[in-house]
C-alpha positions in Angstrom: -8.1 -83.1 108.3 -9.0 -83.8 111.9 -5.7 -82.8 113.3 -6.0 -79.5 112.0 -8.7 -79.0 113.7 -7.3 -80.3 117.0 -4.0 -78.0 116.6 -6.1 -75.2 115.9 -8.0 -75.8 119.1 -5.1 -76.1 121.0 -3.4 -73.1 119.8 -6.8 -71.3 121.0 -6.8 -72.9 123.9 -3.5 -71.7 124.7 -3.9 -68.5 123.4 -6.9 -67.8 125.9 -4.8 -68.8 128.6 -2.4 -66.6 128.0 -4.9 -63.9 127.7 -6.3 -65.1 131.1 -2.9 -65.3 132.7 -2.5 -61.8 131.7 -5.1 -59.9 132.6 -4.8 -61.6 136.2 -1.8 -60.4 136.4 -2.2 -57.0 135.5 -5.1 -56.8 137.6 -3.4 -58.2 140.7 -0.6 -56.0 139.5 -2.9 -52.6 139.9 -4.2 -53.8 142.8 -0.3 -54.0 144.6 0.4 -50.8 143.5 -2.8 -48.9 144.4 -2.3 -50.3 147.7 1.0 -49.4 148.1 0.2 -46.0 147.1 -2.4 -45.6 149.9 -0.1 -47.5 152.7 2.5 -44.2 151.6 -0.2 -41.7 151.7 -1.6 -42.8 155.1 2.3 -43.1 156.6 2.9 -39.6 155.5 0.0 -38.4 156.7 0.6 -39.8 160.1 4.4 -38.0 160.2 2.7 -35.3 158.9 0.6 -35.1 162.5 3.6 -36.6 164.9 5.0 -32.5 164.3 1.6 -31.1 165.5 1.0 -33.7 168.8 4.4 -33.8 171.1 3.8 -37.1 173.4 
């Protein structure tokens, strides 16, 4: 009886982890994209502006 309870634990456990590992991810994930999306926006901006200023 006791080990049922300990694998059922366990598979908790590593079901929470997973769950964890995930929604790191996916938040890191977001986080990549939403800066690469500005970085783009900024560098076409900026190109944008090289036609208008001749150096």
């Amino acid at each position: 009886m006791k080990k049922d309870y300990k694998d059922k634990g366990l598979r908790l456990i590593r079901k929470g982890q997973q769950g964890m590992v995930h929604a790191i991810f996916s938040r890191f994930g977001l986080i990549l994209f939403l800066l690469f999306i500005q970085v783009r926006i900024l560098f076409d901006f900026f190109s944008g502006l090289k036609i208008f200023c001749r150096m």
